[in-house]
N, C-alpha and C positions, 0 to 999 in steps of 0.2 A: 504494500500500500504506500503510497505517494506522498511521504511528510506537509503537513502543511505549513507553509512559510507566510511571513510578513514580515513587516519594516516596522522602526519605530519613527513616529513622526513628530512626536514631542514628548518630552522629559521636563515631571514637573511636582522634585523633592521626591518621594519614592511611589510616587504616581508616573506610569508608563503608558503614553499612548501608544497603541500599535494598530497599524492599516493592514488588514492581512486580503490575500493574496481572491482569494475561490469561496470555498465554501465558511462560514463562521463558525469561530470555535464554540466549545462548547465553556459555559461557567465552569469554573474552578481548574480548567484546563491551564497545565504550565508549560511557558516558554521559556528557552535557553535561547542567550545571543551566541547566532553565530560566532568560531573565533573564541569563546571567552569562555573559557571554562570556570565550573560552581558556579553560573550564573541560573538564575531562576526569579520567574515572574508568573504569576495568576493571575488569567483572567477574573476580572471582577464584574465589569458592568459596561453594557454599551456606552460608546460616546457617541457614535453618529452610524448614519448607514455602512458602513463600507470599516466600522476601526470599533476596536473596544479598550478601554481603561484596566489595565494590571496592577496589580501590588506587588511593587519592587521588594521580594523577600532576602534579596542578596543587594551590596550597596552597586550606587548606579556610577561610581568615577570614570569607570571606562566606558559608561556607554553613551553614543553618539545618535546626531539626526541620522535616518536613513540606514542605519544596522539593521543585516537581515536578522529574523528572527525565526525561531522555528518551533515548532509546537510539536510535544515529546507526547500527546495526547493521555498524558497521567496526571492524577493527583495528587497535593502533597499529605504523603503516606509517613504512618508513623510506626518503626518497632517497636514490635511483642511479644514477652514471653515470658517466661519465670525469672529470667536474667533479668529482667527490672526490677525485682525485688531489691528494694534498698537504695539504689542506683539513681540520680538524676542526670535526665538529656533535657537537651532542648527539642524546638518544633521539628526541625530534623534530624531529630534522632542522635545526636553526637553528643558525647559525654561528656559532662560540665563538675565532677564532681573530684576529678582529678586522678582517678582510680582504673583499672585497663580498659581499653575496646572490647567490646562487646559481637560475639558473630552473633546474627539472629536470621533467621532462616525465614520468618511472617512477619509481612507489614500489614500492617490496615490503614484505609484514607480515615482524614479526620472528619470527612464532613459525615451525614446521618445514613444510615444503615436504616433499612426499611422497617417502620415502626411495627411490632405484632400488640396488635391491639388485645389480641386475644388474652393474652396472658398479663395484660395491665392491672395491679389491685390498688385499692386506696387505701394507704397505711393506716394501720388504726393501733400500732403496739408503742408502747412509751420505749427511748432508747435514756438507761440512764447513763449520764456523764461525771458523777461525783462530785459535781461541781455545785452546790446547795443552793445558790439563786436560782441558777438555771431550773436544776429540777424541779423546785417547788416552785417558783413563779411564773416559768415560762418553759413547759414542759414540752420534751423534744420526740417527735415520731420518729417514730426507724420507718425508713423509707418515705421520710418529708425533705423539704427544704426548709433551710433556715439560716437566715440575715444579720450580721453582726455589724451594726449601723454604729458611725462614731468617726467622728473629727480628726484630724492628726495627734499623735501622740497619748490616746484615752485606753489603749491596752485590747485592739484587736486582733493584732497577730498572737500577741502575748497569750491571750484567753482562746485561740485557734489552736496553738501550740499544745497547750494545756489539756482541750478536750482531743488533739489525737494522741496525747499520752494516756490517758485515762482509757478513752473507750478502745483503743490498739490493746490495752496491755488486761480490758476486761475481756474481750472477744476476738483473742488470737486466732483461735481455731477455726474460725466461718469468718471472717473480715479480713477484708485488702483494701487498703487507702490509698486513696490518690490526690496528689497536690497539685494543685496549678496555679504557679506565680507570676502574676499580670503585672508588670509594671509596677514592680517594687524593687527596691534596691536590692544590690549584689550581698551587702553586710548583712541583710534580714534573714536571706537564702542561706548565706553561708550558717549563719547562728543558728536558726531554725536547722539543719544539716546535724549540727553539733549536737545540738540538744537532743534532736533523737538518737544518734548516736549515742551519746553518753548518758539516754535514759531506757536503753536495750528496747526499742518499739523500730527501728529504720529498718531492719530486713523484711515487716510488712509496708512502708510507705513505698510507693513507686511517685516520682516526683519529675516534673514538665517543667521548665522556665522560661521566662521571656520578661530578661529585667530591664528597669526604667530607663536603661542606655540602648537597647535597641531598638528600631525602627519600627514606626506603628505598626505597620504590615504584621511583621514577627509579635510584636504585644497583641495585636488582635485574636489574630490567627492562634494563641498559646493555648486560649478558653477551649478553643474546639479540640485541640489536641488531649488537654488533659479531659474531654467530654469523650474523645475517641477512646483513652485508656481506660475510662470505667464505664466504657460498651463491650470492652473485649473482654474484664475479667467480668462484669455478671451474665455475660450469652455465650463465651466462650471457655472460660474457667469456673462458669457459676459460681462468683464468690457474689456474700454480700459487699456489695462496695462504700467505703466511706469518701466521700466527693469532697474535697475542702480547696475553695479559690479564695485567693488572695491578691489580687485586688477584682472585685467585681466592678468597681467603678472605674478603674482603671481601663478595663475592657470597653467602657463605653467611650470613655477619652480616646483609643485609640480609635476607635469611629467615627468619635468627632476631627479628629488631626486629618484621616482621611478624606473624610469628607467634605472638608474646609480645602484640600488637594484637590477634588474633580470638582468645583464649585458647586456643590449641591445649594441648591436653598434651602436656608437652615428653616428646621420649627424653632418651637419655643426653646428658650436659652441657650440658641446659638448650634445645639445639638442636631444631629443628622435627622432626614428622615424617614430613613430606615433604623433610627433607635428604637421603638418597637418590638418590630419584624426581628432584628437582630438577638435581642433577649429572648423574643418568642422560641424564636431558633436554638438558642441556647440551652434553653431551661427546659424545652418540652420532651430534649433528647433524656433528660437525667430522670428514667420513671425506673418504679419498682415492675418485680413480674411475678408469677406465683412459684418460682424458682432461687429468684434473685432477688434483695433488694439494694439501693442506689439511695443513700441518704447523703444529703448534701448540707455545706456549711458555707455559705461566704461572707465573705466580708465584704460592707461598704464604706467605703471613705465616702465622709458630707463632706463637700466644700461650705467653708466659712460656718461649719456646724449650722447649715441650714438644710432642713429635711426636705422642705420641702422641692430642692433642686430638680429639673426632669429628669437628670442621670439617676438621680437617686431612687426618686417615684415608678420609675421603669422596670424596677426589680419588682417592687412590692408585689405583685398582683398574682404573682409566680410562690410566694413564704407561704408556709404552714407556721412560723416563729420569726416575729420579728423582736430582737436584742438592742436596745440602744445604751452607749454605753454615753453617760453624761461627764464632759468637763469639771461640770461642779463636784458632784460624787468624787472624783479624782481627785480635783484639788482641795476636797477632804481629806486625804488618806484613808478611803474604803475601795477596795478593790476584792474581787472585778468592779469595777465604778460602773454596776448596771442600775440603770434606772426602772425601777420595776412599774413604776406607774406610766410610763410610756412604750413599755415591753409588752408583746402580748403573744397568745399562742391559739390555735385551733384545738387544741387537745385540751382544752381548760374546760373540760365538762363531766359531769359525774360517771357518763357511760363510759369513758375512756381512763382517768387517772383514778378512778373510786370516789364513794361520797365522803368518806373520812380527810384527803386530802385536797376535795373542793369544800369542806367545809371550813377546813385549816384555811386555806386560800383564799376565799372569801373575808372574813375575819382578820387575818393578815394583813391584807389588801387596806381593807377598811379604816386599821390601825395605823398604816404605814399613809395612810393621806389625810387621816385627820391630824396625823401629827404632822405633816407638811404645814396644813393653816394654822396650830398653833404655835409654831416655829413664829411664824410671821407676827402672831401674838407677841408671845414672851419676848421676840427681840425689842420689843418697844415698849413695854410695861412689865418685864421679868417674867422669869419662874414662877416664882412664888405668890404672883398675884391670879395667877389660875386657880379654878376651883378645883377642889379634892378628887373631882372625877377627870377634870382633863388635865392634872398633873397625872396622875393613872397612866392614861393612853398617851401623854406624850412621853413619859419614860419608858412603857411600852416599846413605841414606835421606834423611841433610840436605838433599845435591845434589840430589836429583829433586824434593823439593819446592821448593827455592828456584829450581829450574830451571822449575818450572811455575808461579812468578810472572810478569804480562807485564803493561808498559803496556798501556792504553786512548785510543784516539786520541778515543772522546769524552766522557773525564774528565780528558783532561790540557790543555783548553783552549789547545791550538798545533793548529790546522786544518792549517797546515804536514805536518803529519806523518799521514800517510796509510800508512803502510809496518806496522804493527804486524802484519798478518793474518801466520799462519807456514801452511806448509800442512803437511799434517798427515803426509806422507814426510818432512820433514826433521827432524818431530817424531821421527818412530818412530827414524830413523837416529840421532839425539842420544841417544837411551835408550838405544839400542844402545851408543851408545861408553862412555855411564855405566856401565851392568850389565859391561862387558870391563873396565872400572878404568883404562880410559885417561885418566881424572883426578881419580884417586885422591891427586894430591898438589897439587890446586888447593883453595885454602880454599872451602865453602862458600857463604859472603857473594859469593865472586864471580859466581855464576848467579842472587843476587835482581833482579826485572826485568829482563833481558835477553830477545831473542827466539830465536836460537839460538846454538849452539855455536860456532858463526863468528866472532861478536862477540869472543868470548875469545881464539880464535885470532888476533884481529886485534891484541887488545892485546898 
């Protein structure tokens, strides 16, 4: 068969016009220039009758107007196999982690693989993570998604990091994780690396990169590939798969960068308009099956800690669990700095977590926002000038959240200390004693970082 050939007819930042020759290619099809080898471009999107628009995945210094180009009629395919256990590449498969080359005998493309409806279920089992906000306030399905929304610097990766130690090292035996890092720094990836390492959970992650120094193309394109790798272990290895992106906002910046490259007319905020369609795309490949399932974790960076940005609103509609972790909380010193009254979940209902823990939850809740308004109180007329009931509930209210502060075994740098997971009975039963006031006469300060109720009783 006859290669199909084209020219490039303009170059514009790692957007590629190409005029091709006869027949049109097909979407996602890559071209190499003539002459230059490791060079690679995908098609992305018509520009006119007769040319289409590429994503320049390799850099463009050598290429010129008028380069033949030729069309390899493939997609970009990613290696798989059990050799990824442990191991991070990037979108083409080459190794980033410093450690040998790897033969691998099976690629798979990253885009979607034909959906079987048949076998779709809608998760209804709680997955616990050990982590005591979480579970009790904003409780996580196995086989949902779930959104870790928060500003620069409020402990997203940090609390990502944390629940793949935890649920890696509860569910070795049927669980394989997969990471995909969009347009975050080198130093996050390297540390994250380490930490699993030196917390014995890396020989289940298999990990994708595409950090904030490479070119949108590669940051776009990373999403799909670490979506391709947890297609292959749950339809082809049947593992349950754990999905965790890193940056998911990221993934839309690099849409937007493209996008702002073929001049699209922006929608709202400047964003593409194909941010939609793009997340659609994304998120509706990450389902469970009645074999396998596929639970997902991302994170989203707010800019200017404003939720309501489009990049950010884009994800929502896709969560089972939305996480937001607040500045303020932080610059408390409580950590995970989640904010539980702007946190929610689908699984917060008696049929799914029990009535004993929706009724803890309820009550909790209640407690934790009345003492938000009397906060606002007592800053302006004291303590002490509240009446004897809502002194009660706002030392309450302190307790539960300084009670749902907890170390992190992989941010406190002692490997030693393996013990932090609580499971989430002894959580519910701690609530319980809190809401009955059976330590109503312990200060506060004494439930920040601790893991449960025990602790105290032991001092």
């Amino acid at each position: 068969m006859l290669k199909q050939k084209g020219t490039i007819s303009r170059i514009k930042g790692h957007i590629v016009e190409v005029a091709y020759y006869n027949n049109p290619p097909k979407r996602y099809d890559l071209y190499t220039v003539a002459g230059l080898d490791g060079t690679l471009m995908e098609v992305y999107a018509s520009a006119s009758p007769s040319s289409v628009y590429c994503l320049a995945l390799t850099p463009t210094n050598n290429y010129t107007r008028g380069a033949e180009v030729i069309n390899t009629g493939k997609t970009l395919s990613l290696p798989v196999g059990k050799q990824l256990y442990g191991r991070a590449i990037n979108v083409f498969g080459e190794v980033l982690d410093g450690k040998e080359d790897m033969d691998f005998t099976q690629h798979v493309s990253i885009f979607a693989s034909k959906t079987n409806q048949d076998k779709l279920i809608i998760p209804s089992k709680i997955l616990e993570t050990g982590i005591k906000v979480l579970d009790f306030f904003t409780p996580l399905l196995s086989g949902g998604k779930i959104g870790l929304f928060g500003g620069a610097g409020v402990g997203k990766t940090v609390l990502l990091t944390e629940i793949i130690h935890n649920v890696s090292r509860q569910q070795k035996d049927s669980h394989m994780s997969v990471f995909a890092g969009i347009g975050e720094r080198s130093r996050e990836g390297q540390e994250l690396l380490e930490s699993l390492e030196s917390t014995g959970v890396l020989s289940q992650v298999s990990l994708v990169f595409g950090e904030m120094s490479q070119n949108p193309a590669v940051r776009y394109r990373t999403g799909y590939a670490g979506v391709a790798l947890a297609e292959y272990f749950r339809d082809i290895e049947q593992k349950n798969v754990l999905v965790f992106i890193d940056n998911m906002y990221r993934f839309a910046q690099a849409g937007y960068e493209l996008g702002t490259l073929m001049s699209q007319i922006p929608s709202e905020g400047g964003y593409p308009p194909t941010l939609a369609s793009d997340m659609a795309e994304l998120h509706e490949r990450l389902y469970s099956t009645s074999e396998s399932s596929v639970t997902t974790f991302e994170t989203i960076y707010v800019p200017s800690d404003d939720i309501t940005d489009p990049g950010v609103q884009a994800v929502l509609p896709y969560l089972d669990a939305r996480i937001v972790l607040s500045r303020w909380i932080y610059q408390e010193g409580r950590f995970p700095a989640i904010d539980t009254l702007a946190s929610n979940s689908s699984a917060l209902n008696p049929d799914t977590i029990g009535t004993k823990h929706y009724q803890c939850y309820l009550e909790a809740q209640r407690i934790v926002k009345e003492g938000v308004n009397l906060e606002k109180i007592a800053s302006l007329i004291g303590e002490t000038e509240l009446s004897q009931e809502n002194q009660k509930i706002y030392k309450r209210s302190k307790i539960i959240k300084n009670y749902m502060t907890q170390p992190f075994v992989t941010a406190s740098g002692d490997n030693s200390n393996q013990s932090t997971y609580v499971p989430l009975k002894n959580t519910i039963a701690d609530i319980e004693s809190i809401l009955n006031g059976d330590y109503d006469q312990t200060p506060p300060d004494t439930f920040k970082n601790m893991l449960t109720l025990a602790d105290i009783n032991k001092k």
